[in-house]
TORDREN-316651 format. One line per 10 residues: for each residue x, y, z of N, C-alpha, C. Coordinates in pm, 1 decimal. Example, Ala and Ser with C-alpha at 12.3 -4.5 7.8 and 13.67 -1.06 7.14 Angstrom:
2
1319.0,-569.0,780.0,1230.0,-450.0,780.0,1320.0,-330.0,780.0 | 1285.0,-225.0,708.0,1367.0,-106.0,714.0,1290.0,3.0,787.0
REM end
This chain:
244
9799.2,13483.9,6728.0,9820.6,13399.5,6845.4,9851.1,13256.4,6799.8 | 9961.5,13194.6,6875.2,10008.4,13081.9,6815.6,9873.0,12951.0,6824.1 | 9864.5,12868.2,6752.9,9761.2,12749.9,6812.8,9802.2,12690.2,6867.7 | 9759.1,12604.4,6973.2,9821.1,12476.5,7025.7,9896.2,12358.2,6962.3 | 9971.9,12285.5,6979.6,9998.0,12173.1,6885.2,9961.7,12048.4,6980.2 | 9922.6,11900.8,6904.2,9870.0,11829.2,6950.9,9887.3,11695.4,6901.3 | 9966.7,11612.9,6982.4,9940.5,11481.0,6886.0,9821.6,11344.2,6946.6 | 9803.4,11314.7,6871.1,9653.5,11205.8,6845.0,9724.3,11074.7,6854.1 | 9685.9,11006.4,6997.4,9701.8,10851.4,6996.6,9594.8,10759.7,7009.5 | 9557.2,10746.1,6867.3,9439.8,10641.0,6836.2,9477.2,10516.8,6744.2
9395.4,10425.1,6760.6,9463.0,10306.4,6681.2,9345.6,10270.5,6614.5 | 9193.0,10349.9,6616.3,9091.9,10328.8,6534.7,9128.3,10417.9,6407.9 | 9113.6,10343.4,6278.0,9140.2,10426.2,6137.1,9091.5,10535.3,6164.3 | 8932.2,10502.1,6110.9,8790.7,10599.6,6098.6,8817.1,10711.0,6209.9 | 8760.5,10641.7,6325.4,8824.5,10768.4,6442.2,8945.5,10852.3,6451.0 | 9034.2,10812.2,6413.1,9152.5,10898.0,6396.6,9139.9,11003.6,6276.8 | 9085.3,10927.0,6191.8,9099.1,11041.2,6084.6,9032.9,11143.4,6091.7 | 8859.0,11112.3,6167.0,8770.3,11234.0,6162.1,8769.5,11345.6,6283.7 | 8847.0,11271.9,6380.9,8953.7,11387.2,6490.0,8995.4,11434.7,6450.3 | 9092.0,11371.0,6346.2,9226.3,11478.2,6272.9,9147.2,11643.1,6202.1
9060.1,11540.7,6127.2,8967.0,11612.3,6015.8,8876.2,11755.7,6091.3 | 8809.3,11723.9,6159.9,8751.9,11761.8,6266.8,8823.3,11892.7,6371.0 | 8925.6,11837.5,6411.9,9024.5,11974.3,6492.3,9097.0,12048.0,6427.6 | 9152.4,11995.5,6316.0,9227.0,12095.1,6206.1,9104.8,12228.3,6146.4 | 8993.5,12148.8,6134.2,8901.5,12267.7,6049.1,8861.7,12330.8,6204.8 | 8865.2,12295.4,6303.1,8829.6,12444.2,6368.8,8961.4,12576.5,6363.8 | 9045.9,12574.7,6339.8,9176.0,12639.9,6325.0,9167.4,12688.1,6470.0 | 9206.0,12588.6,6571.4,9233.8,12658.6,6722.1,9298.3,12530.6,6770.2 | 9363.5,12439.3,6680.2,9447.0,12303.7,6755.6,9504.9,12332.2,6624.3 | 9637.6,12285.0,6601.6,9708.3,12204.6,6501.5,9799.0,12033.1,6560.0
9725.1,11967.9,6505.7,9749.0,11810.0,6480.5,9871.0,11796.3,6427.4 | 10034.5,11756.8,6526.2,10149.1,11758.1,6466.2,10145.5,11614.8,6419.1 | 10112.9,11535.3,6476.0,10097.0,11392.7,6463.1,10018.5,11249.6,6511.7 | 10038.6,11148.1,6452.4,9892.3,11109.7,6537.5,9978.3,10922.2,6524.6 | 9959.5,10866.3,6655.7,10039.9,10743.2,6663.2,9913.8,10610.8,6670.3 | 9951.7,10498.2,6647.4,9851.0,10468.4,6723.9,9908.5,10314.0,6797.8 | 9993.6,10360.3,6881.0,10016.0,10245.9,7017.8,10087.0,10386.9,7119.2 | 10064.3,10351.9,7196.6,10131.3,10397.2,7280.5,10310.1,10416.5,7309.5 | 10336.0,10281.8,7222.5,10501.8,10290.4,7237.9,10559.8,10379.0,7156.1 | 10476.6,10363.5,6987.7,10493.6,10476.5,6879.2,10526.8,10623.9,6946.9
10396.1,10655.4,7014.8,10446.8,10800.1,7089.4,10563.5,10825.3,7194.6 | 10588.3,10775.3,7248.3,10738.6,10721.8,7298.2,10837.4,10681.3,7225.2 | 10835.1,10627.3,7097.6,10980.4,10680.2,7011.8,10962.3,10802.8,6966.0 | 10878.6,10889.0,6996.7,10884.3,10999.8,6910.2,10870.1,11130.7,6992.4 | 10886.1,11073.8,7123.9,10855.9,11217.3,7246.0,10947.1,11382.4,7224.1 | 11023.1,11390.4,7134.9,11094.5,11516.1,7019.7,11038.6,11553.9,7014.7 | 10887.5,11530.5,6993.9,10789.8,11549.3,6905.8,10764.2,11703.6,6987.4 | 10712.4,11646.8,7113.8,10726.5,11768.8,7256.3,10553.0,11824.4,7210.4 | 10432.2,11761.2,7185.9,10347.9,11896.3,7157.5,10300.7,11910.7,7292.2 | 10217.3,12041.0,7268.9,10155.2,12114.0,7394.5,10052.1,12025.3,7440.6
9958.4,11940.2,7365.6,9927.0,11887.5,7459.4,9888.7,11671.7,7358.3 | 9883.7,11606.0,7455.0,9788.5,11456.3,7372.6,9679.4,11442.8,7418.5 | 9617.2,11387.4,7310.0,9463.5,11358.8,7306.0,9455.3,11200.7,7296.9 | 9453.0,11098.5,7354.4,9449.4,10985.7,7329.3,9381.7,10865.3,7430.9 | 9336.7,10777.3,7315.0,9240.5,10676.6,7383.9,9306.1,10589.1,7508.8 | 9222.5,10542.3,7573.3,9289.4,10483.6,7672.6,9329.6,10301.4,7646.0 | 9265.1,10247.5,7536.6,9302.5,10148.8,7510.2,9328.4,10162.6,7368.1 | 9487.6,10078.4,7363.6,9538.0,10079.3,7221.2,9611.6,10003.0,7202.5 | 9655.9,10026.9,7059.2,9731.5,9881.5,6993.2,9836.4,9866.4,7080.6 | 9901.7,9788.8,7100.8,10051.7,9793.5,7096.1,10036.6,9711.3,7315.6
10130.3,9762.1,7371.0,10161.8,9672.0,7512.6,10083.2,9784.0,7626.1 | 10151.0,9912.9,7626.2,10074.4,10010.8,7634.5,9967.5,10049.7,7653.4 | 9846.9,10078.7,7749.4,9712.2,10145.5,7773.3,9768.9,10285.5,7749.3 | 9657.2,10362.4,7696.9,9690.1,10546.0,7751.1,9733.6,10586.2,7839.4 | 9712.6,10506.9,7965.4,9730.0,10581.0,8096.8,9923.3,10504.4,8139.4 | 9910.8,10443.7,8092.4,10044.7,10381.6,8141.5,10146.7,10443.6,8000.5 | 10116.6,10495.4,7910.7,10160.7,10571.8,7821.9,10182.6,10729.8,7856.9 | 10084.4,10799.9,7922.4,10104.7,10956.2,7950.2,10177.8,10933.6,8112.2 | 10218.4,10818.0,8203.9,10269.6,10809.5,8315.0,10443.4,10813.8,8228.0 | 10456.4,10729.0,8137.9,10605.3,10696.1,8074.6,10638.2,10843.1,8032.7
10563.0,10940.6,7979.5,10551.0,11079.6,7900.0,10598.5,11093.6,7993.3 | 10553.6,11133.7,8164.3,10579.1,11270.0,8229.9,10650.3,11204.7,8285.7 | 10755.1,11096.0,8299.8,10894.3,11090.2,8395.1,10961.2,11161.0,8307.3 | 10974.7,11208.8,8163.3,11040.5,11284.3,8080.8,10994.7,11395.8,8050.6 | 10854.9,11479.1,8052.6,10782.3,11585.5,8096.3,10685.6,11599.0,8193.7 | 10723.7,11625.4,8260.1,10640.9,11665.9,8388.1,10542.4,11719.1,8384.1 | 10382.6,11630.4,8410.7,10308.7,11771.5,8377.5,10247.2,11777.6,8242.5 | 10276.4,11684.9,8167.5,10229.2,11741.1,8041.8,10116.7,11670.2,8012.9 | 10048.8,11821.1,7931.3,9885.8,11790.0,7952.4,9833.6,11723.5,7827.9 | 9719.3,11651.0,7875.4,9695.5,11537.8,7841.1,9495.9,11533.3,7871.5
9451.8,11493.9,7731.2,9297.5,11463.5,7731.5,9311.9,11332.3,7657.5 | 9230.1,11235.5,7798.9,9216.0,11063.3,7795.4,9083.8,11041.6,7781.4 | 9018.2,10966.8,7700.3,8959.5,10967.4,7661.3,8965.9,10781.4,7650.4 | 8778.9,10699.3,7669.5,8764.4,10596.4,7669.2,8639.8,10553.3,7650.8 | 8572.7,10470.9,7608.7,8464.4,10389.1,7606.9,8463.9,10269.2,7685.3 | 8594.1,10196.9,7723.5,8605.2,10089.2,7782.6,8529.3,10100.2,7909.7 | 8507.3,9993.1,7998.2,8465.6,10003.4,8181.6,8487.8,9942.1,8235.9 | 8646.1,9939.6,8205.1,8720.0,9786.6,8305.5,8764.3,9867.0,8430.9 | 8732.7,9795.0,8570.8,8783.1,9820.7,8673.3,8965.4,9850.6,8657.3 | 9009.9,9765.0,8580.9,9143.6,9781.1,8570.2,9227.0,9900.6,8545.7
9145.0,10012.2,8425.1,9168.5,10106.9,8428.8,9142.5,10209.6,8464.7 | 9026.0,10234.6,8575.8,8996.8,10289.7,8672.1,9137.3,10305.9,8815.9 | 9133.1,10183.4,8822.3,9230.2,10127.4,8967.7,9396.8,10186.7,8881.4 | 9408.2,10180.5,8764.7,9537.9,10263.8,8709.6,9565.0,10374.2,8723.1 | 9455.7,10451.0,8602.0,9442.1,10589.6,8629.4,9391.1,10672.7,8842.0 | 9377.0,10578.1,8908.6,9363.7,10614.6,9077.9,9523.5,10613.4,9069.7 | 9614.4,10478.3,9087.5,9742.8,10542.2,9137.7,9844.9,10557.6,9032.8 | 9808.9,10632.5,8887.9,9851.6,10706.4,8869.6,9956.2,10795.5,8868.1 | 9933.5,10875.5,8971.8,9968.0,11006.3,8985.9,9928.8,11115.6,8890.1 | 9861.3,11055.6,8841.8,9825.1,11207.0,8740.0,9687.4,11296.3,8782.4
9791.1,11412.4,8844.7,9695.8,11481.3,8921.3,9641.3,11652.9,8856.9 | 9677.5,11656.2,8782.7,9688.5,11786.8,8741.9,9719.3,11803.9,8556.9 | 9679.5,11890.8,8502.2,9718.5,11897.9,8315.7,9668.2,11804.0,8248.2 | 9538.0,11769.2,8314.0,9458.4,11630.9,8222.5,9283.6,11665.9,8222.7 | 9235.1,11577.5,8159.8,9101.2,11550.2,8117.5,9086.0,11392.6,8090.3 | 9010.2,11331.4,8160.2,8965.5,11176.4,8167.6,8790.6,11227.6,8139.0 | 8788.7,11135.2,7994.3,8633.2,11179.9,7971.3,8566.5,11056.4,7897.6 | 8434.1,11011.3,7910.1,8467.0,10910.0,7829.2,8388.0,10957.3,7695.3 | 8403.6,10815.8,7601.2,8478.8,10917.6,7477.7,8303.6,10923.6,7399.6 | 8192.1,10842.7,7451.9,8051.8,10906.2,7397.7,8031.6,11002.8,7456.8
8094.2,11091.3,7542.2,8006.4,11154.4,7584.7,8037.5,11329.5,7562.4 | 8183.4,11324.6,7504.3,8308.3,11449.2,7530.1,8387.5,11446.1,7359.6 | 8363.5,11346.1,7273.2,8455.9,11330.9,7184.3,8407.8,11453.4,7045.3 | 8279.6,11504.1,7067.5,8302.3,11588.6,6945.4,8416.9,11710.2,6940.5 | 8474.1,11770.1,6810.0,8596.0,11893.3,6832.7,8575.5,11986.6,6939.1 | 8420.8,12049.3,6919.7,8373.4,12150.3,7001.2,8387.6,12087.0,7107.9 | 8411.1,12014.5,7193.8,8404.8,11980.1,7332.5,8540.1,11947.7,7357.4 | 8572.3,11923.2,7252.5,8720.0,11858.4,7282.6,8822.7,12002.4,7314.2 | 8755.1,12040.5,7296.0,8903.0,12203.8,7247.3,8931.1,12272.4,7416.0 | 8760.7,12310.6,7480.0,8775.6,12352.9,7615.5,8878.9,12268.9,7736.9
8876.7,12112.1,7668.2,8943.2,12008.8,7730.2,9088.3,12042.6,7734.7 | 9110.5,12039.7,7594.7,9290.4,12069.2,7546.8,9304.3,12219.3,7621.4 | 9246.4,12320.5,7629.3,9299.9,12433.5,7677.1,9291.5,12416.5,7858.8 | 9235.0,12339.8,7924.7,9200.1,12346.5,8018.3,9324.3,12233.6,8100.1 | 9374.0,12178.6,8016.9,9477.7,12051.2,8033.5,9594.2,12121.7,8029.7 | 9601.7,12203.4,7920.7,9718.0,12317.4,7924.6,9729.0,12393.1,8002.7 | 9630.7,12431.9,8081.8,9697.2,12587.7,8223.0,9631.4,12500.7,8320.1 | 9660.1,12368.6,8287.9,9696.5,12282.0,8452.9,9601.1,12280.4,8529.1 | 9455.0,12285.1,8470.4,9344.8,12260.9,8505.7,9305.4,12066.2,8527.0 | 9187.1,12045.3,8607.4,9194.5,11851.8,8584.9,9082.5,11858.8,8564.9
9048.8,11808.7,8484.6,8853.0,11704.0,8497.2,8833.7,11595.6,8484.3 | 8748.1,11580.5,8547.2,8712.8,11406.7,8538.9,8533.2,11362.4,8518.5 | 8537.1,11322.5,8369.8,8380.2,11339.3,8360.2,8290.6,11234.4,8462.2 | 8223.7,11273.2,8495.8,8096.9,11246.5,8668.0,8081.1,11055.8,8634.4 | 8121.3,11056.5,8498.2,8055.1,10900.7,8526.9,8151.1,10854.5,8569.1 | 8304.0,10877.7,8497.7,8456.7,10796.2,8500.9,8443.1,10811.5,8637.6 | 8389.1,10929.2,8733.9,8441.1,10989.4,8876.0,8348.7,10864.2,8935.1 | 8290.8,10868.5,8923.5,8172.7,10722.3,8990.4,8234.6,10598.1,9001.9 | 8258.9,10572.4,8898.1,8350.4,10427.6,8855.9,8450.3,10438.7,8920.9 | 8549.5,10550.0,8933.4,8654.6,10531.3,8986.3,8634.8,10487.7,9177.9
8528.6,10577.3,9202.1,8462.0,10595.1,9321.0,8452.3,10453.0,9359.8 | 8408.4,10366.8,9266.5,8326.9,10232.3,9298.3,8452.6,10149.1,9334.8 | 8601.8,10145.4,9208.2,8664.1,10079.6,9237.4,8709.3,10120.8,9409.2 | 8766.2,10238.1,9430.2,8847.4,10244.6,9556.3,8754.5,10188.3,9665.0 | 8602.7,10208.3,9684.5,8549.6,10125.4,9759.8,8524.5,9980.7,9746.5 | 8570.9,9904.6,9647.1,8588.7,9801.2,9589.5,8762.7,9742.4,9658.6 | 8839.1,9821.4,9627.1,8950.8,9782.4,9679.1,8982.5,9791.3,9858.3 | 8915.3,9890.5,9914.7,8863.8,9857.5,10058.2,8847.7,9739.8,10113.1 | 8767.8,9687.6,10035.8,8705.8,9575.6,10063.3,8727.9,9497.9,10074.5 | 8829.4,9445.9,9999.5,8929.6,9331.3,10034.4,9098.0,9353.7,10007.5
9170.8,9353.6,10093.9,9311.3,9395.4,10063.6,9385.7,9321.4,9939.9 | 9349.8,9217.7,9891.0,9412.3,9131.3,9812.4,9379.1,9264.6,9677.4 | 9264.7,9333.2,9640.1,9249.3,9410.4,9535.8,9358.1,9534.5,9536.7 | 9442.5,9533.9,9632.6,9552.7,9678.3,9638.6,9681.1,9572.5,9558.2 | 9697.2,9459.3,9535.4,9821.7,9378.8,9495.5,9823.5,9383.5,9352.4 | 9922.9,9401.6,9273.6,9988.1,9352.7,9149.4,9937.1,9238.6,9141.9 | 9968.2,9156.9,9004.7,9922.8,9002.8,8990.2,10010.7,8941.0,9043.0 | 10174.2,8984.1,9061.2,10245.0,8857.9,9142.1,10248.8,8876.7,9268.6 | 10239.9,8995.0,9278.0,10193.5,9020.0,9463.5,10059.9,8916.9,9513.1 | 9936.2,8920.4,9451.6,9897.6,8851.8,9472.1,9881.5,8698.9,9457.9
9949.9,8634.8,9381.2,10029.8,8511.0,9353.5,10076.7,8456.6,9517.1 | 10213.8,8571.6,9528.2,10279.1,8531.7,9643.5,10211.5,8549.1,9788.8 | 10106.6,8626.7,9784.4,10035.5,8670.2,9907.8,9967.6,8535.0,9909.0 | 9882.8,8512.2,9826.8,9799.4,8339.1,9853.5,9886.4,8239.9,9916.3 | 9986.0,8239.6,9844.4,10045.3,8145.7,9868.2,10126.9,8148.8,10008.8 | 10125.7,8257.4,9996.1,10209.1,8278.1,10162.5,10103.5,8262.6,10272.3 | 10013.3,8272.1,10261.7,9912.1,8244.5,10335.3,9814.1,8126.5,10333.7 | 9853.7,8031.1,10278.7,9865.2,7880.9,10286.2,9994.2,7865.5,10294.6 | 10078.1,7939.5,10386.9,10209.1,7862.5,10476.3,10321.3,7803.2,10374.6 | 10333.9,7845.2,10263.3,10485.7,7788.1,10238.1,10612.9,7918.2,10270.4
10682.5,7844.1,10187.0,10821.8,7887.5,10231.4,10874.3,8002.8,10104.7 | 10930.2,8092.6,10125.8,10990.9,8153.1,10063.9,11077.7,8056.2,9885.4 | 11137.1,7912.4,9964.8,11196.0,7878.7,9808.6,11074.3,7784.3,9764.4 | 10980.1,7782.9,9834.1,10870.3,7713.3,9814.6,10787.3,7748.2,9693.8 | 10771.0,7915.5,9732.4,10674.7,7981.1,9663.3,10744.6,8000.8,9491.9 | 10910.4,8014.1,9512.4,10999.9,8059.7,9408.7,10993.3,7948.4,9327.8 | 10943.9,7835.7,9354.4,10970.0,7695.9,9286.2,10854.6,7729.6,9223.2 | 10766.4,7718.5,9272.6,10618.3,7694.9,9261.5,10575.2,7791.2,9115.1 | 10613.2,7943.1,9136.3,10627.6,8071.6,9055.5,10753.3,8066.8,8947.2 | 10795.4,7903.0,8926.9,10870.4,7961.3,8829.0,11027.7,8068.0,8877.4
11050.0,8101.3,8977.8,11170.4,8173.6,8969.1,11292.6,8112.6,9010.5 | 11429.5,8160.6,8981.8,11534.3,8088.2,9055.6,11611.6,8103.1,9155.8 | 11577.6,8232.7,9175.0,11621.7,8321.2,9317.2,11549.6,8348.3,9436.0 | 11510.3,8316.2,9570.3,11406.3,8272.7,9636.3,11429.7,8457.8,9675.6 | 11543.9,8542.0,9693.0,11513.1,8643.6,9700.5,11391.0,8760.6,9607.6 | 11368.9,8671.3,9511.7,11319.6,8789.8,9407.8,11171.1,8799.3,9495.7 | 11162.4,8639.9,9581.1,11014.5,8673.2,9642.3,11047.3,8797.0,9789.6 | 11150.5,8755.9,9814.9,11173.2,8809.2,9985.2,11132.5,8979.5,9908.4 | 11182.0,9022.0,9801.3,11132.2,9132.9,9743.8,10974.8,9215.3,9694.8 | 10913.9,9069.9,9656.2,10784.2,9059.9,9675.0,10718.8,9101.4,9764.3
10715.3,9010.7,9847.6,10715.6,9025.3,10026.6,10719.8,9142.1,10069.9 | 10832.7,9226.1,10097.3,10838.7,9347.3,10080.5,10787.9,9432.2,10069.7 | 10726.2,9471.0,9889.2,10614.2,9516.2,9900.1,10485.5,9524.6,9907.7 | 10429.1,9421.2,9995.6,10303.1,9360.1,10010.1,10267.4,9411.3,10125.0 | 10439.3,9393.9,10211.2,10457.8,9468.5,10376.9,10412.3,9619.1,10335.8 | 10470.2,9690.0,10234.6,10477.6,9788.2,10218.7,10305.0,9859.5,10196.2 | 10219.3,9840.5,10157.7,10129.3,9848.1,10074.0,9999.9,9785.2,10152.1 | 10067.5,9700.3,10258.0,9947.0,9675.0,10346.6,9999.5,9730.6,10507.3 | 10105.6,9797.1,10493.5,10130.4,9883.2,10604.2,10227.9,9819.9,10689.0 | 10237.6,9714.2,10660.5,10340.9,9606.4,10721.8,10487.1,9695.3,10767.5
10548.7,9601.1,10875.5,10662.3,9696.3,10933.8,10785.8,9605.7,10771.8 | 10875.5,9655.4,10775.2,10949.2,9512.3,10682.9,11102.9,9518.7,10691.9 | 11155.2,9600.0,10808.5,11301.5,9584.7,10872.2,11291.2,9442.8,10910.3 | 11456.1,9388.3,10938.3,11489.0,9251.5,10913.6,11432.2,9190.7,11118.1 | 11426.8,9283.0,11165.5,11329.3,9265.9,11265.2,11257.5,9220.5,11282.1 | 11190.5,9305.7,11259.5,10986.9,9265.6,11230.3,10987.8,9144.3,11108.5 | 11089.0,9148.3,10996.4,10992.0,9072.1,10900.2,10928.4,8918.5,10966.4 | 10944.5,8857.6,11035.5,10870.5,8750.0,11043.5,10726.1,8819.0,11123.6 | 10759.8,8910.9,11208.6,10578.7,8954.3,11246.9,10526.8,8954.5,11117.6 | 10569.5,9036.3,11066.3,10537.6,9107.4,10922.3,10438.8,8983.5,10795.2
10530.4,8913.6,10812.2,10536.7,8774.0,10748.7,10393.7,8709.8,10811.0 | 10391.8,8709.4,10914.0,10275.4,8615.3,11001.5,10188.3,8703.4,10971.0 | 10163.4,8859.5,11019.7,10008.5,8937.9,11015.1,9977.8,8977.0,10830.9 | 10089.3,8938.4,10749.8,10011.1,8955.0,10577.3,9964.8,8827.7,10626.0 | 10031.6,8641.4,10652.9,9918.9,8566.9,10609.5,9765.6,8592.4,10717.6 | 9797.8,8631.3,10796.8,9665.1,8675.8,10881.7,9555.0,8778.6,10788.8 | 9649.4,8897.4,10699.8,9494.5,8958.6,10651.1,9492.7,8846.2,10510.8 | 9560.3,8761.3,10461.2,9499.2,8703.6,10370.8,9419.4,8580.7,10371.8 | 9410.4,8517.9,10515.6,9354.3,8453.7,10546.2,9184.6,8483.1,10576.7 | 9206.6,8634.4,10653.1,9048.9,8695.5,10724.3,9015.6,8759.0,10569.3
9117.1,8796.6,10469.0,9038.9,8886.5,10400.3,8985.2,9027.8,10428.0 | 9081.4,9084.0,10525.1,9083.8,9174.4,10532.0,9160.8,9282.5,10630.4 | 9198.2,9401.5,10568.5,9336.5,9486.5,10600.0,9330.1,9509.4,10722.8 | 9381.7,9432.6,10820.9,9406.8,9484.0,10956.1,9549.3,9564.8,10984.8 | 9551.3,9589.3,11090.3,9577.0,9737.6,11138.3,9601.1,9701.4,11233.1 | 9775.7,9712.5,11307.3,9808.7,9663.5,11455.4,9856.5,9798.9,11505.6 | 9760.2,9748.2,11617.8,9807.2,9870.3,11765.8,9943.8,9846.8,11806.8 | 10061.5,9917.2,11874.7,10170.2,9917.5,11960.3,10155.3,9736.5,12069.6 | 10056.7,9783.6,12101.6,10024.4,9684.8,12225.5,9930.1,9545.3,12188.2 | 10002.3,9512.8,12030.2,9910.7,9380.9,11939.5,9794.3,9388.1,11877.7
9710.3,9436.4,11968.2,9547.1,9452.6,11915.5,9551.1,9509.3,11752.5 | 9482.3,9438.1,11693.7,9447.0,9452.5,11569.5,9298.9,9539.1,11503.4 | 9298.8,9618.8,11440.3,9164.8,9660.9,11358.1,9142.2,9655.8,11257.0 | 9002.6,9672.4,11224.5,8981.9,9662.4,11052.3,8857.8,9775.6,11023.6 | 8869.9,9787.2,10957.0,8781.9,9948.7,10886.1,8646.6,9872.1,10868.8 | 8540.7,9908.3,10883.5,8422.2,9825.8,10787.2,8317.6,9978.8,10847.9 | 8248.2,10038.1,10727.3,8141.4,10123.2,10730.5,8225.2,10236.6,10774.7 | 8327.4,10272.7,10756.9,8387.9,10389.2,10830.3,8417.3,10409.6,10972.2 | 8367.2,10300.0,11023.2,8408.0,10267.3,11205.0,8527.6,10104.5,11193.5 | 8637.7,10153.8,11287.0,8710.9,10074.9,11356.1,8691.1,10006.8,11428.1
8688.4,9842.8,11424.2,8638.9,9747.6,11489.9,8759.3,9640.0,11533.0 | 8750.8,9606.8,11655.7,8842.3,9537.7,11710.8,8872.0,9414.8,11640.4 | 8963.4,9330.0,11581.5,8971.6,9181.9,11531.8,9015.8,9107.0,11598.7 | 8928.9,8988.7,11641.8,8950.8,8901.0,11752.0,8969.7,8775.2,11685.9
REM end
């Protein structure tokens, strides 16, 4: 029976080597290669193995997770055990939108990293199985109720740049001056998706409603929700409450 093949994206020496060391002597993985940035494995996606095993923070521009998202616009699907020690909200709130829903394992890495544990992972990533070890699932848990909480936490960093600022009332070439850009459209694009993402209408219609109710939730601090007939709501405890 053929073994799996597998390449290793770590950028710790020691750790890399005693993975390598480690999954080769069980003879039920073979280790085609082992990178350690994230971009490395992306010049080398030929490579094609059945499945990666790699940390979620690493050398290079690249996190893991924004590394196996670049993988599957060119394989779909392909399975993947992530693995971390870090506990930044940041990569919680990544790995949520994602999309990686399926052919993975998110584990963190004291708790899942010996071979023997690692192997049920790699086979289970391969026939398109998901896990998510109970603590990462918590954390992740914490951020999305974290991002509830205040709409400004659903924005990019220049989304939120331009959302502040739009909500202390300047102007479109206002904000473009202010941000450094030279095209006041690149914000009207911004804008856009801020409408987009906080539910905003953003046809050339609506955009000035649009425009007025983002600086309204960035002013209250929080994601309201317009009825047909104006009235506004906001979520708090799982009940809908009128905003007056």
């Amino acid at each position: 029976m053929r073994v799996p093949s597998l390449i290793l994206v770590e950028d710790n020496k020691k750790l890399s080597q005693a993975l390598i060391q480690g999954l080769e002597h069980t003879e039920k993985v073979k280790v085609m290669a082992h990178y350690t940035s994230g971009e490395k494995a992306l010049e080398n996606l030929q490579d094609s193995p059945d499945v990666y095993l790699m940390d979620v923070s690493l050398a290079g521009t690249l996190n893991g997770i924004e590394t196996i998202v670049e993988i599957r616009k060119e394989f779909p699907r392909k399975p993947v055990v992530i693995y971390s020690i870090q506990d930044k909200d940041s990569y919680f709130r990544q790995f949520r939108h994602s999309g990686i829903l399926s052919h993975f394992a998110y584990v963190k890495k004291s708790n899942y990293l010996l071979p023997a544990m690692i192997l049920p992972l790699v086979s289970d990533a391969i026939f398109g199985k998901s896990f998510i070890d109970p603590e990462i699932a918590d954390r992740v848990e914490e951020v999305i109720q974290a991002d509830h909480s205040s709409p400004l936490n659903l924005l990019e960093p220049n989304e939120l740049k331009v959302a502040l600022l739009l909500g202390n009332g300047y102007s479109n070439e206002q904000i473009a001056r202010i941000m450094g850009y030279k095209d006041k459209r690149t914000i009207s694009r911004i804008n856009g998706q801020i409408y987009i993402v906080w539910d905003l209408k953003e046809n050339k219609e609506d955009e000035k409603i649009a425009r007025t109710r983002a600086a309204l939730i960035v002013r209250e601090n929080k994601l309201l929700h317009w009825e047909k007939d104006g009235r506004a709501f906001y979520e708090k405890k799982g009940e809908w409450l009128e905003w007056q």
